[in-house]
N, C-alpha and C positions, 0 to 999 in steps of 0.2 A: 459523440464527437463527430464534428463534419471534416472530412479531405477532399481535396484536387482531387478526381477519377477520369479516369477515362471511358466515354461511354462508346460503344461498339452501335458504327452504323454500316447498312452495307456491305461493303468488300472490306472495307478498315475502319480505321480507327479514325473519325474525325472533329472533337472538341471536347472540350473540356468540359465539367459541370460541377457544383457542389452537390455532395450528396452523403450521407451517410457510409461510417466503414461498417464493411463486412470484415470481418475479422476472427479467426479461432480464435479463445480466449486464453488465458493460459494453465487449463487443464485441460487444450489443443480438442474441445468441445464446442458447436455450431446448432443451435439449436432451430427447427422453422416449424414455425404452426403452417399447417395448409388448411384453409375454410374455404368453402365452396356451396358454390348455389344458395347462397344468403335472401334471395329472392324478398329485398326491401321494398315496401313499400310507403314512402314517407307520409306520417298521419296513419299510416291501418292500424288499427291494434294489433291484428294478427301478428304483426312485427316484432311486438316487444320481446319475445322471446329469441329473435339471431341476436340483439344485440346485448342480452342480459347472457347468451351464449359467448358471444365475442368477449367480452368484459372478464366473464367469469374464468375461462381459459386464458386468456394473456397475464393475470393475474396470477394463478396457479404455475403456469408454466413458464414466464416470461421469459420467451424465444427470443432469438435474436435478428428474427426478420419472420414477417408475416408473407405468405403468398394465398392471393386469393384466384382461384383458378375459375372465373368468371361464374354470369348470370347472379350478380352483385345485384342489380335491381331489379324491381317487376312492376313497376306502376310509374307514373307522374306523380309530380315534380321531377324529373330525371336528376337534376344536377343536387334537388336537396335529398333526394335519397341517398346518392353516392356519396355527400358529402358526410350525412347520419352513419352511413356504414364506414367510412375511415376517422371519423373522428375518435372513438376510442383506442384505438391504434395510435393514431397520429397525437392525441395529450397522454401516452405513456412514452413517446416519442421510442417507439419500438421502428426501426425501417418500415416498410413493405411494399410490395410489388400485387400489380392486378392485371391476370390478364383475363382477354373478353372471354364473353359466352356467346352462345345464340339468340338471348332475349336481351340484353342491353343493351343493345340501338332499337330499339323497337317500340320504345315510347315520342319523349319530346326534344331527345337530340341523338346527332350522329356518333358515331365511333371515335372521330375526330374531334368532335368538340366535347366528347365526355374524356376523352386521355387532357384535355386542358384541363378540367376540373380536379382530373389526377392529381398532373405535374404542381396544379396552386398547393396542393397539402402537404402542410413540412410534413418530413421522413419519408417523401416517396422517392421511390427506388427504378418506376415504372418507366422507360424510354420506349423509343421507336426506334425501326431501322426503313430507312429508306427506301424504294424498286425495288419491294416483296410484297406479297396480298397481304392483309392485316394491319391493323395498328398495331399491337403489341406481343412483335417478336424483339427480343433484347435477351443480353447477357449478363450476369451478376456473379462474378469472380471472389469467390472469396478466399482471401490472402491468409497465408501462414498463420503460425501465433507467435513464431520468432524471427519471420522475416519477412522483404517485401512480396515473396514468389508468391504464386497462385497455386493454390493448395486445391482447390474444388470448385467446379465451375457449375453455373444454374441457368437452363436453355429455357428461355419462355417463349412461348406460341401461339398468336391466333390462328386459334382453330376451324374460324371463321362461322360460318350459318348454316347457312340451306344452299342446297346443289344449285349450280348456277344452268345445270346441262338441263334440256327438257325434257327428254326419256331416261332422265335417272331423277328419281324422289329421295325425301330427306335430307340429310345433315351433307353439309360439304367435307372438305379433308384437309387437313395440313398444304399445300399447292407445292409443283415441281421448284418453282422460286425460294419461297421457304427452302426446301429441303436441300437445295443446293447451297445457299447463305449459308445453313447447318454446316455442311461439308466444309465449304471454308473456313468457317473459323472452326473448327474441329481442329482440322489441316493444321492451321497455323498456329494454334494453339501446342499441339503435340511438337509441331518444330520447333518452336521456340523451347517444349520442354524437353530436348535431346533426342526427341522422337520416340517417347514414352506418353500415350495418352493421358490425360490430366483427369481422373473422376469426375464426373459428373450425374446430376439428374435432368428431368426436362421438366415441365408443367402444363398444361396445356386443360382447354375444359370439355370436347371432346371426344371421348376415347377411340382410339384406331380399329380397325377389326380385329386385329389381332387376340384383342382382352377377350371378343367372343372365341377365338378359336382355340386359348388358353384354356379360361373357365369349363369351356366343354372339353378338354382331354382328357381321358381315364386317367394319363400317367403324369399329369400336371399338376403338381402341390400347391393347395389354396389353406387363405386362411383369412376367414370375416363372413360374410352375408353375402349372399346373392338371390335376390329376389326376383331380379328382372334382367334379360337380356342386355349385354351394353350396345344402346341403343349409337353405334356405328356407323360412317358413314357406306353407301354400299359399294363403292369403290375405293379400293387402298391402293395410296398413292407412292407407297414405299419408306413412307419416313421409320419406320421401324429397322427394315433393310437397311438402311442407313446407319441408324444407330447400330448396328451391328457390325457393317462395315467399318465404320470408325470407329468403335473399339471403346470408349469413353463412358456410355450412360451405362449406368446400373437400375437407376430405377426411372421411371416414369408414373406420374402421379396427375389423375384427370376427377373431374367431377360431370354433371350432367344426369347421372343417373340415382335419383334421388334414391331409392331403393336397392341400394348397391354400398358396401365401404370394403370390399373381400382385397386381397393382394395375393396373387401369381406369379409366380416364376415362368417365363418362357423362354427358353434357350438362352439360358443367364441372364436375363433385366428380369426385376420386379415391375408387372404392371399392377399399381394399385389405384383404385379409388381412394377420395377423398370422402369423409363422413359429409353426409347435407346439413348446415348450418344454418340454415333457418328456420324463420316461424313459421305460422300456417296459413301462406298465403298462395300454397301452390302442394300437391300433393306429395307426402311424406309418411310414409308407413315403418320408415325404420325411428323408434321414438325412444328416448330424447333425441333431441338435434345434439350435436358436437365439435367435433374434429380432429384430423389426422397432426399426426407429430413425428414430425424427420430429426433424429440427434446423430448428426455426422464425429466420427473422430478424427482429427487429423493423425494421417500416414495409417490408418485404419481399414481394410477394405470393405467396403459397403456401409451397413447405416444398422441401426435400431427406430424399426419404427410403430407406431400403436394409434388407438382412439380414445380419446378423451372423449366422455361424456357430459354432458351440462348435468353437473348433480355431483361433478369428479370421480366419476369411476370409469375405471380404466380398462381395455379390451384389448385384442386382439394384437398383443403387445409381442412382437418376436424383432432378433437380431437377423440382421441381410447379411450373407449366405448362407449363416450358419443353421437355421430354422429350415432351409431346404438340402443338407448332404446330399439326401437320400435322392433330391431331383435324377432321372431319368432321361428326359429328352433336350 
């Protein structure tokens, strides 16, 4: 079913669009596949196994909005990779949302003209917001299952690339702009609901310091794989402080580190990886490929969430708060 939405740019609210409902159902249930690092390359063979992955999970699971937490492609043709990776998504006409990684402008088009290629594929969900780094920071509000209020809100983020600074190496960070934007509509969000924050998660592709400084606590409760460092950017910009400060996200869910799907608790939010979802066209030692699974309940606090395996079995399946009482710090 398509509605009138309104898409969050900015500071407000400025136009209208068609777009698919997000909506609890009415056993006040929300389902989201998260795939991540599907690293497509249209024409490799290596490939054929992200999207008999994709298939094979939207089928089994059939969520109600798909979010891909970027490095969606890896080679040329850019635009007929991306279009190979939403197409079974988009003819089960399941929603979904994509935000960047660090290799997807990095072939034969920009940031900007791959979010075009998005917006062409019916059931996307993917916008922009205006006077902040990144293309793909946006909000996905999803509405009650008995009324029009906003029940659970979903904070996407580019994460953007590589350090722009010359004496700091690697990944860039979330930017002061972003994180202020965040603030805002936090803000507003929570006014409008009596001044009670509204639940949320965020998505983003990659991970903050923080998941390092989690995973390494003695008194920090994990649960999944952790093979390799999360490769972080080396400056933290605060968006984490943020989310604490505003009170709102519970969990945060990133990809990028293919060798990683584990989920931590740190001072109340779940930072989880996403399982790596693709072929082998980029290295991958946690085998099969997969993916994470968010089932939200409405007026519920937190989430149940697990790994789907391409084969269908299932891991690392626990309920948010309840799998951590015993948390510590």
């Amino acid at each position: 079913m398509l509605w009138t939405s309104l898409l969050y740019f900015g500071g407000g609210i400025l136009l209208f669009a068609q777009q698919p409902a997000l909506k609890f159902n009415a056993d006040k249930k929300f389902k989201i596949v998260q795939f991540t690092d599907v690293h497509y390359i249209d024409g490799d063979p290596r490939s054929a196994g992200s999207l008999e992955n994709i298939a094979e999970t939207l089928d089994a699971e059939k969520p109600d909005l798909v979010i891909i937490t970027g490095d969606v492609i890896y080679g040329k043709p850019a635009e007929a990779s991306m279009r190979a990776v939403l197409k079974p998504i988009s003819e089960r006409k399941i929603p979904f949302a994509v935000t960047y990684g660090n290799h997807d402008d990095e072939f034969d088009m920009t940031r900007e003209e791959l979010f075009t290629v998005i917006q062409s594929v019916p059931y996307n969900l993917t916008t922009t917001t205006e006077g902040v780094h990144g293309v793909t920071n946006f909000i996905l509000p999803i509405r009650s299952a008995t009324s029009e209020k906003t029940a659970e809100l979903l904070y996407c983020f580019d994460s953007n690339a590589y350090s722009k600074l010359e004496d700091v190496k690697g990944y860039d960070y979330i930017r002061a702009d972003q994180i202020a934007w965040y603030r805002r509509q936090s803000e507003s969000f929570t006014r409008a609901n009596g001044g009670i924050p509204i639940p949320s998660l965020a998505f983003f592709h990659i991970p903050f310091p923080e998941f390092n400084q989690a995973s390494s606590d003695e008194y920090a409760h994990f649960c999944g794989t952790r093979m390799e460092a999360a490769s972080s950017p080396k400056l933290n910009s605060g968006m984490f402080v943020a989310m604490k400060e505003m009170n709102d996200i519970e969990g945060v869910f990133v990809g990028h580190d293919h060798d990683n799907d584990y989920a931590v608790q740190w001072h109340g939010i779940l930072l989880a990886f996403g399982r790596y979802s693709g072929g082998n066209t980029v290295y991958n030692n946690l085998k099969p490929n997969g993916a994470r699974i968010i089932e939200l309940t409405e007026g519920v606090k937190g989430f149940r969430t697990y790994i789907r395996l391409r084969g269908g079995a299932i891991i690392n399946d626990l309920k948010y708060p309840e799998y951590f009482t015993d948390q510590k710090n």
